[in-house]
N, CA, C and O atoms as a GROMACS GRO file, in nm:
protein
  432
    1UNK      N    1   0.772   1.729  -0.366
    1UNK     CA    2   0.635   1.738  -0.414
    1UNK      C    3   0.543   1.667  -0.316
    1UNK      O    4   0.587   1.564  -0.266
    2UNK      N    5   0.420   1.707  -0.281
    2UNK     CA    6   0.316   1.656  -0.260
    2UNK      C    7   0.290   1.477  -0.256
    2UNK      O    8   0.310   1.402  -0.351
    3UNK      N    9   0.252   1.446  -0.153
    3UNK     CA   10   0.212   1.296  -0.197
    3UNK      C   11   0.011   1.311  -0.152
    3UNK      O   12  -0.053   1.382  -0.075
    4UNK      N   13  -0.026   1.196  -0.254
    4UNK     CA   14  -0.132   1.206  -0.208
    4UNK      C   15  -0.220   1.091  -0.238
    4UNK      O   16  -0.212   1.037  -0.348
    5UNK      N   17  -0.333   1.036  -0.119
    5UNK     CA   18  -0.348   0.870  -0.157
    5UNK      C   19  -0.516   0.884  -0.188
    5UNK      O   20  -0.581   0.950  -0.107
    6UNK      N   21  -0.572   0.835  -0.279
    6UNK     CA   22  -0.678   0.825  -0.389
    6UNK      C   23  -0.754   0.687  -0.338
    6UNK      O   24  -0.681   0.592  -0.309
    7UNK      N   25  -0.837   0.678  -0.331
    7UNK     CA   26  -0.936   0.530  -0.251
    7UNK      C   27  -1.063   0.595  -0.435
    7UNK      O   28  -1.108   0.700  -0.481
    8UNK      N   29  -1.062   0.496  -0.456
    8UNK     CA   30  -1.128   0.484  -0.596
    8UNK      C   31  -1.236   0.371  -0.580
    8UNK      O   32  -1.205   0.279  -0.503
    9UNK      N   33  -1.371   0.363  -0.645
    9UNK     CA   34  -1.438   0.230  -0.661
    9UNK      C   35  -1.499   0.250  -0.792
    9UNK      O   36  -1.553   0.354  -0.830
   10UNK      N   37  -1.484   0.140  -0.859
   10UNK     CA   38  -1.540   0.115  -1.006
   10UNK      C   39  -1.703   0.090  -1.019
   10UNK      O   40  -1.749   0.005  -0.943
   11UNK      N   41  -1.791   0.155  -1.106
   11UNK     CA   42  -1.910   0.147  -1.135
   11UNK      C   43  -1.930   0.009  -1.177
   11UNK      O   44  -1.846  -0.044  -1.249
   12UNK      N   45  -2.035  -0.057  -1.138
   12UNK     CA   46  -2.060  -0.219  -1.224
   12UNK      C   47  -2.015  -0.240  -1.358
   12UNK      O   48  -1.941  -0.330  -1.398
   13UNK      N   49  -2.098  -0.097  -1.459
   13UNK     CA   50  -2.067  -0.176  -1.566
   13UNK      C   51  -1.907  -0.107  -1.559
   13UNK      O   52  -1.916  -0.047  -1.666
   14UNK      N   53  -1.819  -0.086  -1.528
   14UNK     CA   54  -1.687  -0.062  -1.557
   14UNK      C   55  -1.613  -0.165  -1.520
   14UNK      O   56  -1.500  -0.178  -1.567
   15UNK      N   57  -1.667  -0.262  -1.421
   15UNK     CA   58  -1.656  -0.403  -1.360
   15UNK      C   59  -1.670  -0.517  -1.470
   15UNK      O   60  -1.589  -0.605  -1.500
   16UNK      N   61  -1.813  -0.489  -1.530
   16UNK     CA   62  -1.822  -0.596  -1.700
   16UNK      C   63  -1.748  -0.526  -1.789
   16UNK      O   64  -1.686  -0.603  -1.861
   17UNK      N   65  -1.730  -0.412  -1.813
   17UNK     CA   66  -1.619  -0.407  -1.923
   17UNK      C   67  -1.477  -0.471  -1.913
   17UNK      O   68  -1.420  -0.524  -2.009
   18UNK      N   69  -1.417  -0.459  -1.763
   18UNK     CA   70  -1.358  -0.504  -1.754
   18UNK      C   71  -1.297  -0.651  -1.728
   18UNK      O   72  -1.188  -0.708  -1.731
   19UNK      N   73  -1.377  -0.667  -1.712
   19UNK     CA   74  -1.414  -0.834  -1.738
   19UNK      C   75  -1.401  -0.871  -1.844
   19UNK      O   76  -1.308  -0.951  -1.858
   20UNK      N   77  -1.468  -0.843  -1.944
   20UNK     CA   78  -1.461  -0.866  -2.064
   20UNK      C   79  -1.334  -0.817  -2.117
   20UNK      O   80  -1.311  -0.867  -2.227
   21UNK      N   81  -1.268  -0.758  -2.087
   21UNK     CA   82  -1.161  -0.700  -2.162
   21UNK      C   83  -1.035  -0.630  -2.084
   21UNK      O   84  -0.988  -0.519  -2.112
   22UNK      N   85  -0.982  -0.737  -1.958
   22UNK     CA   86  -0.896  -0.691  -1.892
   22UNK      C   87  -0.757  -0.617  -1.941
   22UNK      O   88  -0.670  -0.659  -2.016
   23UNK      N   89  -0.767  -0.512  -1.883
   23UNK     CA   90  -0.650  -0.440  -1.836
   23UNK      C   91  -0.606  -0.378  -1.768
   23UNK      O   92  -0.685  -0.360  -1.676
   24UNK      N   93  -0.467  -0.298  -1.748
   24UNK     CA   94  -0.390  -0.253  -1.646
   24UNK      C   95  -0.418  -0.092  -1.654
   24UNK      O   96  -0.370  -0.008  -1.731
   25UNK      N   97  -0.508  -0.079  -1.549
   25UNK     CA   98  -0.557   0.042  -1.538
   25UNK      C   99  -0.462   0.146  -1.444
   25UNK      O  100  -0.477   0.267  -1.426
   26UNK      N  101  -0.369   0.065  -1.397
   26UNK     CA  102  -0.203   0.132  -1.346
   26UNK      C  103  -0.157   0.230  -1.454
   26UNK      O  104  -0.157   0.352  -1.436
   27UNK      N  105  -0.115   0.167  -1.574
   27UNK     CA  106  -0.076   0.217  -1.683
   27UNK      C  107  -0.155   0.382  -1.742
   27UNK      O  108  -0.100   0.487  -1.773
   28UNK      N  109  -0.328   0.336  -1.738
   28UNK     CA  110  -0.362   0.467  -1.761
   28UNK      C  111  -0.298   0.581  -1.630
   28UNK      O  112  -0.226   0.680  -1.647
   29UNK      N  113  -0.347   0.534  -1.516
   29UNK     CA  114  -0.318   0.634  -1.385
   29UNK      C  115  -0.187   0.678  -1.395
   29UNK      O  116  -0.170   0.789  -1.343
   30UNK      N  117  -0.101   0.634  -1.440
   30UNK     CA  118   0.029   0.713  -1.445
   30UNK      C  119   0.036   0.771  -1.571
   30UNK      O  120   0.138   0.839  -1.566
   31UNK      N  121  -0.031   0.786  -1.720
   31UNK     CA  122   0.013   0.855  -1.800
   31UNK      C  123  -0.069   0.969  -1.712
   31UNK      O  124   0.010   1.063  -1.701
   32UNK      N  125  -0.174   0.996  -1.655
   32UNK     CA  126  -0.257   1.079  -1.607
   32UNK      C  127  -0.206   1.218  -1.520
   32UNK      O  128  -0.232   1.334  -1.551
   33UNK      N  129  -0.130   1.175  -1.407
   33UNK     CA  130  -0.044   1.193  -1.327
   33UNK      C  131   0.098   1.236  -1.394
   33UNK      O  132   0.183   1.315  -1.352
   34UNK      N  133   0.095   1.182  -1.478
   34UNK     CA  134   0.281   1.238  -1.559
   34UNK      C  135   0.247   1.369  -1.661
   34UNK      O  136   0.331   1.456  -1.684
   35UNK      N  137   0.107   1.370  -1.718
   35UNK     CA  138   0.093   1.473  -1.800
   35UNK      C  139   0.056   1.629  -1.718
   35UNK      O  140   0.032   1.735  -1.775
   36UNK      N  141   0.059   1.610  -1.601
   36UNK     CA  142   0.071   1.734  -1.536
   36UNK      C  143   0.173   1.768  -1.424
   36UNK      O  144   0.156   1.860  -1.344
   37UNK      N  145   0.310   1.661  -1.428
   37UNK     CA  146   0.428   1.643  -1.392
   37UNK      C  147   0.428   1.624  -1.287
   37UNK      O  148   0.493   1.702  -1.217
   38UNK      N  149   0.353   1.509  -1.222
   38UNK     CA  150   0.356   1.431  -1.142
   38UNK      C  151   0.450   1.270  -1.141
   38UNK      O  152   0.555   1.260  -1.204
   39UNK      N  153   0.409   1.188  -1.086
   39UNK     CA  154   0.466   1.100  -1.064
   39UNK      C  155   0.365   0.939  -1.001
   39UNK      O  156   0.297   0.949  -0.899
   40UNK      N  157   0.372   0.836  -1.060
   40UNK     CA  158   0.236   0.765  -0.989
   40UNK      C  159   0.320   0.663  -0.893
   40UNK      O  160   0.374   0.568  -0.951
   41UNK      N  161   0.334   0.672  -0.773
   41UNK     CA  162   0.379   0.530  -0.696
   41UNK      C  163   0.336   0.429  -0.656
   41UNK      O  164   0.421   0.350  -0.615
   42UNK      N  165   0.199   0.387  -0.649
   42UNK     CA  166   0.151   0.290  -0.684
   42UNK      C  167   0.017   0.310  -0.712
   42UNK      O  168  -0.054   0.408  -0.734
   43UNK      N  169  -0.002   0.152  -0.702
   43UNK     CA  170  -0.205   0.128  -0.781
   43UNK      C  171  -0.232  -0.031  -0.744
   43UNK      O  172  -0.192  -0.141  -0.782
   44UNK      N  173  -0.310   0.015  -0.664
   44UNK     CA  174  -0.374  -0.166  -0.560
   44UNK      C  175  -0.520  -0.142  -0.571
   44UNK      O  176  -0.593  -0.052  -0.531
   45UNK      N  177  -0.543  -0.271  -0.650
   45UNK     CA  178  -0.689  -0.269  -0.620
   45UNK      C  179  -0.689  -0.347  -0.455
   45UNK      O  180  -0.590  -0.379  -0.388
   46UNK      N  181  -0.824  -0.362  -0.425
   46UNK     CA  182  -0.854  -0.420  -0.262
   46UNK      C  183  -1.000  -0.490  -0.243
   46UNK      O  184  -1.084  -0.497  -0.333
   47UNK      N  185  -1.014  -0.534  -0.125
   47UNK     CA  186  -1.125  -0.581  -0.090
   47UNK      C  187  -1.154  -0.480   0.008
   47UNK      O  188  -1.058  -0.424   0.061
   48UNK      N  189  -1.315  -0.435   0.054
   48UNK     CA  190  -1.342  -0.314   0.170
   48UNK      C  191  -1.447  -0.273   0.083
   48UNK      O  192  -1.516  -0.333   0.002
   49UNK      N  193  -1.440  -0.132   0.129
   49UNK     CA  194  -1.523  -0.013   0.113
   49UNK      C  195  -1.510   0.038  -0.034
   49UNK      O  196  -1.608   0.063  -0.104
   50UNK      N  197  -1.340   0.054  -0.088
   50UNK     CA  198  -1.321   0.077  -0.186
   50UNK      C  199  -1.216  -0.042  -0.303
   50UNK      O  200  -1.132  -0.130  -0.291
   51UNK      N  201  -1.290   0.027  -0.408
   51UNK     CA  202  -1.218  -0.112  -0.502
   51UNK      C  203  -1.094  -0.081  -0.515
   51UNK      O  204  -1.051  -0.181  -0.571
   52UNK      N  205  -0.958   0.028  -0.495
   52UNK     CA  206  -0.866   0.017  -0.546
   52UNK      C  207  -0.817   0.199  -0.447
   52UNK      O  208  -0.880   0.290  -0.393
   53UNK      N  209  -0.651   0.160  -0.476
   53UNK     CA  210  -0.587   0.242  -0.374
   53UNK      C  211  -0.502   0.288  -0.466
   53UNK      O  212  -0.448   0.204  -0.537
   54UNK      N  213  -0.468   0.440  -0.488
   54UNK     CA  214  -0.312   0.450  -0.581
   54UNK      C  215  -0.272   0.578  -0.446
   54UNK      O  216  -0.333   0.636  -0.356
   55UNK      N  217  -0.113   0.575  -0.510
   55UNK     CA  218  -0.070   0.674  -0.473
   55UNK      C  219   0.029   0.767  -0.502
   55UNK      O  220   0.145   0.736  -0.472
   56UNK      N  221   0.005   0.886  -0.561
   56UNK     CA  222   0.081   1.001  -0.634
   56UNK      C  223   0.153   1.109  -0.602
   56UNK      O  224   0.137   1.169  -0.495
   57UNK      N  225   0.220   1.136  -0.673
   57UNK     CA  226   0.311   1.273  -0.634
   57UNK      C  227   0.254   1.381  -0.733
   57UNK      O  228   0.224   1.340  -0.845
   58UNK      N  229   0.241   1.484  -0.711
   58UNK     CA  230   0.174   1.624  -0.804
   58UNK      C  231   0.291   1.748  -0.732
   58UNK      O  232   0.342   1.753  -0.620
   59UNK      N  233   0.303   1.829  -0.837
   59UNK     CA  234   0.341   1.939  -0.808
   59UNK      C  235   0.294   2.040  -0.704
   59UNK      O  236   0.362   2.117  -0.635
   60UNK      N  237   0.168   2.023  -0.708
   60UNK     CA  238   0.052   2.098  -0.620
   60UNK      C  239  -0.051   2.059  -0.607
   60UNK      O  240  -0.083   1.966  -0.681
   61UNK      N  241  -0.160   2.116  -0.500
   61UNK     CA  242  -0.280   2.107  -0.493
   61UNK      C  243  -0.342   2.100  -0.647
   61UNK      O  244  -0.344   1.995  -0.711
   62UNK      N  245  -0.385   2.210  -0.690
   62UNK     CA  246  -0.419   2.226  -0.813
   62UNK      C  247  -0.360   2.113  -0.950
   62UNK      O  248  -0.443   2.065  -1.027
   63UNK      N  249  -0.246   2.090  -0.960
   63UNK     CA  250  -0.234   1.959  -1.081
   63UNK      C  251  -0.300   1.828  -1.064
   63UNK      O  252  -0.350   1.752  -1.148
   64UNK      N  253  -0.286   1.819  -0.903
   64UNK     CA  254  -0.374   1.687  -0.802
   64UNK      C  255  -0.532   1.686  -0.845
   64UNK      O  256  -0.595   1.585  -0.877
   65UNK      N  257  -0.573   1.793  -0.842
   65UNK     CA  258  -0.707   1.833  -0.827
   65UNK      C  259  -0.747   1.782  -0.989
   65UNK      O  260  -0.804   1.674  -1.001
   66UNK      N  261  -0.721   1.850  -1.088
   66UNK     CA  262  -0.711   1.858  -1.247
   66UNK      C  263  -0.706   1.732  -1.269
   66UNK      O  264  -0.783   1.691  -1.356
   67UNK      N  265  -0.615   1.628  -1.197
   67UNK     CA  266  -0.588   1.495  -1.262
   67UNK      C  267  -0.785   1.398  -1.178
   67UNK      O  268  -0.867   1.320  -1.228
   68UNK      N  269  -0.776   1.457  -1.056
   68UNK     CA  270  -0.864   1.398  -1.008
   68UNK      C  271  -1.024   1.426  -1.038
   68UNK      O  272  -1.111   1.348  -1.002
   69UNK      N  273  -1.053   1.562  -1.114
   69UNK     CA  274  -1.182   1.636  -1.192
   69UNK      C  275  -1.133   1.552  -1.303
   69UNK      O  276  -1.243   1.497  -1.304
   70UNK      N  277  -1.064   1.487  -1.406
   70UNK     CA  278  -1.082   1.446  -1.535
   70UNK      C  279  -1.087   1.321  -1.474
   70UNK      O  280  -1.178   1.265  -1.537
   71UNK      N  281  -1.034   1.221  -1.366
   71UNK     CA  282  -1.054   1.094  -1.377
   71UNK      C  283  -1.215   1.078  -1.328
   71UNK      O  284  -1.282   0.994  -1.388
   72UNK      N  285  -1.289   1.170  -1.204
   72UNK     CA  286  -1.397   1.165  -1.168
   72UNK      C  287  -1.505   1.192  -1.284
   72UNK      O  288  -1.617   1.149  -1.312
   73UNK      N  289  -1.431   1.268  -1.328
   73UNK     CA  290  -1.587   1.324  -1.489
   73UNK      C  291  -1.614   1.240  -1.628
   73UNK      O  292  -1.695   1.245  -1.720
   74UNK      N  293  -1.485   1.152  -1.585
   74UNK     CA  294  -1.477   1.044  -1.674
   74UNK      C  295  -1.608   0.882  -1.722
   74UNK      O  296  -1.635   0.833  -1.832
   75UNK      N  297  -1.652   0.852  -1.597
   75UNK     CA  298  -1.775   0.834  -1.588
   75UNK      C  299  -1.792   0.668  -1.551
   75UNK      O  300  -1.900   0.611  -1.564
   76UNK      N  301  -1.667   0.601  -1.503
   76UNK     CA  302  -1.594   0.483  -1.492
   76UNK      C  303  -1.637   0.456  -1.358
   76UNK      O  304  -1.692   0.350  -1.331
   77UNK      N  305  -1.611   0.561  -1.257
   77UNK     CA  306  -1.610   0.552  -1.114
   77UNK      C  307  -1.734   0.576  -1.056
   77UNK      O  308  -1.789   0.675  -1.105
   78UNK      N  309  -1.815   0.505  -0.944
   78UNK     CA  310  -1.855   0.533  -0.849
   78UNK      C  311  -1.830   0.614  -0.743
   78UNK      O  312  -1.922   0.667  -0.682
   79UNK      N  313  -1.712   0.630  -0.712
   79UNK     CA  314  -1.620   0.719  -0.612
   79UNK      C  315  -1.452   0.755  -0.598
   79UNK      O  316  -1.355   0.700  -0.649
   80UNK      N  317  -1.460   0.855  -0.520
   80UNK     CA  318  -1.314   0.920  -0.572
   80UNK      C  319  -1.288   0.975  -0.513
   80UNK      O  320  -1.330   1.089  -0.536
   81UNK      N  321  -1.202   0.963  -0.386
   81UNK     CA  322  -1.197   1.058  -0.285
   81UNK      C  323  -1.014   1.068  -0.326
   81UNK      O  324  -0.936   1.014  -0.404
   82UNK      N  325  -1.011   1.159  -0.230
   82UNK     CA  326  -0.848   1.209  -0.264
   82UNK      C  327  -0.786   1.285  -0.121
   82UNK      O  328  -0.855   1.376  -0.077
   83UNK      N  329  -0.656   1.249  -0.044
   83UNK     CA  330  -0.630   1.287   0.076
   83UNK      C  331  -0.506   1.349   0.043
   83UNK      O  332  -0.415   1.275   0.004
   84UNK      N  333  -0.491   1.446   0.051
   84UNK     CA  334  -0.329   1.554   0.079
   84UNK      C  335  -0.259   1.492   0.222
   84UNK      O  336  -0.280   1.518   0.341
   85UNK      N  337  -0.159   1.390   0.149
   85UNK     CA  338  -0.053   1.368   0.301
   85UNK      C  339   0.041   1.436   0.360
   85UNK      O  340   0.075   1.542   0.307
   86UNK      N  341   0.086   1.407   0.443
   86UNK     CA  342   0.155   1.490   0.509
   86UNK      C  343   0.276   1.442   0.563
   86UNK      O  344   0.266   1.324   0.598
   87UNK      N  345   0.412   1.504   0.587
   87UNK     CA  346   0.555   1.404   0.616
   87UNK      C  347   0.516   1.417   0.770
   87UNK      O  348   0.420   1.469   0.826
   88UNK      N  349   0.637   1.343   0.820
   88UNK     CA  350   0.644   1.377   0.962
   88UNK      C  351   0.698   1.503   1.024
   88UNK      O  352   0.702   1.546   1.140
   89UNK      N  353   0.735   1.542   0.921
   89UNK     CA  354   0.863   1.706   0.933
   89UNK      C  355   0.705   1.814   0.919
   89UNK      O  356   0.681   1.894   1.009
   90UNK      N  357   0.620   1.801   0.811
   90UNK     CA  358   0.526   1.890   0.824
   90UNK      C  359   0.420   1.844   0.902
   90UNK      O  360   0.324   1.916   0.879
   91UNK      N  361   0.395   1.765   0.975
   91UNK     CA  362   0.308   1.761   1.072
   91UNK      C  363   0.446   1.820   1.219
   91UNK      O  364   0.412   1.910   1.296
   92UNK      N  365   0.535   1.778   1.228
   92UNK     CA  366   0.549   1.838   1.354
   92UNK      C  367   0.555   1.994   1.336
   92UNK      O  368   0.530   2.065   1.433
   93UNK      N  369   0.588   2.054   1.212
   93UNK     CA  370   0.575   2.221   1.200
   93UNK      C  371   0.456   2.244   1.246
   93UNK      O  372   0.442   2.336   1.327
   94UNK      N  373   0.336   2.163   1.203
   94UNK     CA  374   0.208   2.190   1.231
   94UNK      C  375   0.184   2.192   1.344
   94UNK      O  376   0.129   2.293   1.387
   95UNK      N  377   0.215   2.088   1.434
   95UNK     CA  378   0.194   2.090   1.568
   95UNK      C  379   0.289   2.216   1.653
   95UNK      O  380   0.261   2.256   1.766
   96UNK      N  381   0.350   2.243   1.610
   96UNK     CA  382   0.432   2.371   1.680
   96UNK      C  383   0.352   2.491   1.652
   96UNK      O  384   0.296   2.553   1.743
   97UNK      N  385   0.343   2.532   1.503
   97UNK     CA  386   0.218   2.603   1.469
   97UNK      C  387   0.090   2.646   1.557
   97UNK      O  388   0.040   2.750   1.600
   98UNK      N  389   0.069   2.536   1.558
   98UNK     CA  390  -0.085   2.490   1.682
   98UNK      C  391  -0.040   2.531   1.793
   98UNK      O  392  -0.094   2.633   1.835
   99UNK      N  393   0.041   2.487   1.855
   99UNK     CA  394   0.097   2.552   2.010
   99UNK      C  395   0.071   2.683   2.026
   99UNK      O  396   0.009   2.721   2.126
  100UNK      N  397   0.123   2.789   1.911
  100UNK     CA  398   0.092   2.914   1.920
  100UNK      C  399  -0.010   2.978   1.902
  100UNK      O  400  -0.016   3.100   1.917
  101UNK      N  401  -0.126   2.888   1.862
  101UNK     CA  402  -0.244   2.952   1.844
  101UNK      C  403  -0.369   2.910   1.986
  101UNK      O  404  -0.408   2.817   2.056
  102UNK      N  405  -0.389   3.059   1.959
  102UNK     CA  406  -0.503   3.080   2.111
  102UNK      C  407  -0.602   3.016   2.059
  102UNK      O  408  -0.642   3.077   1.959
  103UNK      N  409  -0.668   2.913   2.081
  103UNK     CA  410  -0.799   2.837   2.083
  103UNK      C  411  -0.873   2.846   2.174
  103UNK      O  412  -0.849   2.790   2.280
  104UNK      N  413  -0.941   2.892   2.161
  104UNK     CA  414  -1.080   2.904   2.285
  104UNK      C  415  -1.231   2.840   2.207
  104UNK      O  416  -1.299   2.886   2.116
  105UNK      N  417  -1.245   2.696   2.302
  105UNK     CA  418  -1.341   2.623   2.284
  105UNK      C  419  -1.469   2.680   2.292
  105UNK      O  420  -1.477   2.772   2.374
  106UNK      N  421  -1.626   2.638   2.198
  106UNK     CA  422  -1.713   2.721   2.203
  106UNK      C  423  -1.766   2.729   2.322
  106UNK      O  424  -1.705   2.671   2.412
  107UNK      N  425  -1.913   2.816   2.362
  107UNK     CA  426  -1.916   2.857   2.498
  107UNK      C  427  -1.795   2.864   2.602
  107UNK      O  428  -1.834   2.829   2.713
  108UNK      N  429  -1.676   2.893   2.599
  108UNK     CA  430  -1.564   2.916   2.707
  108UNK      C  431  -1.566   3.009   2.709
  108UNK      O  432  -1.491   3.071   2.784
   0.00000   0.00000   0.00000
């Protein structure tokens, strides 16, 4: 399956709620991820750009997507980006791939 890594940041007041009323927001992210037969491998919040890092397994594009439209519409987050990784076995297919394709740079 698919792995794929999620850079998340929490809205203020989702910051005072949580404050007020800590919990393990790991716990939600993996029932999230399991109800469309995925898998959650981790969940780090951080210091940076973004408040928190997870990272999941999905069946596909599409279950990935579904889990990531209900956590974004949810109304918790400021941001929500989501990256499709890649092994080292399918990046070197890719790069072989690429070899065979004629690219001709613009104006050439």
């Amino acid at each position: 399956m698919p792995l794929y890594l999620s850079r998340f940041s929490y809205t203020p007041e989702t910051w005072a709620r949580l404050t007020g009323h800590p919990e393990d927001r790991a716990k939600a992210a993996r029932s999230y991820i399991e109800s469309v037969g995925g898998k959650l491998h981790g969940f780090w919040y951080a210091f940076g750009a973004y408040d928190g890092y997870s990272l999941w397994e999905a069946p596909d594009n599409v279950s990935m997507s579904a889990v990531a439209l209900a956590i974004s519409g949810g109304g918790a987050l400021s941001s929500f980006e989501t990256t499709v990784l890649l092994t080292v076995d399918e990046t070197l297919e890719a790069l072989r791939k690429a070899e065979r394709i004629q690219y001709r740079a613009p104006g050439s």
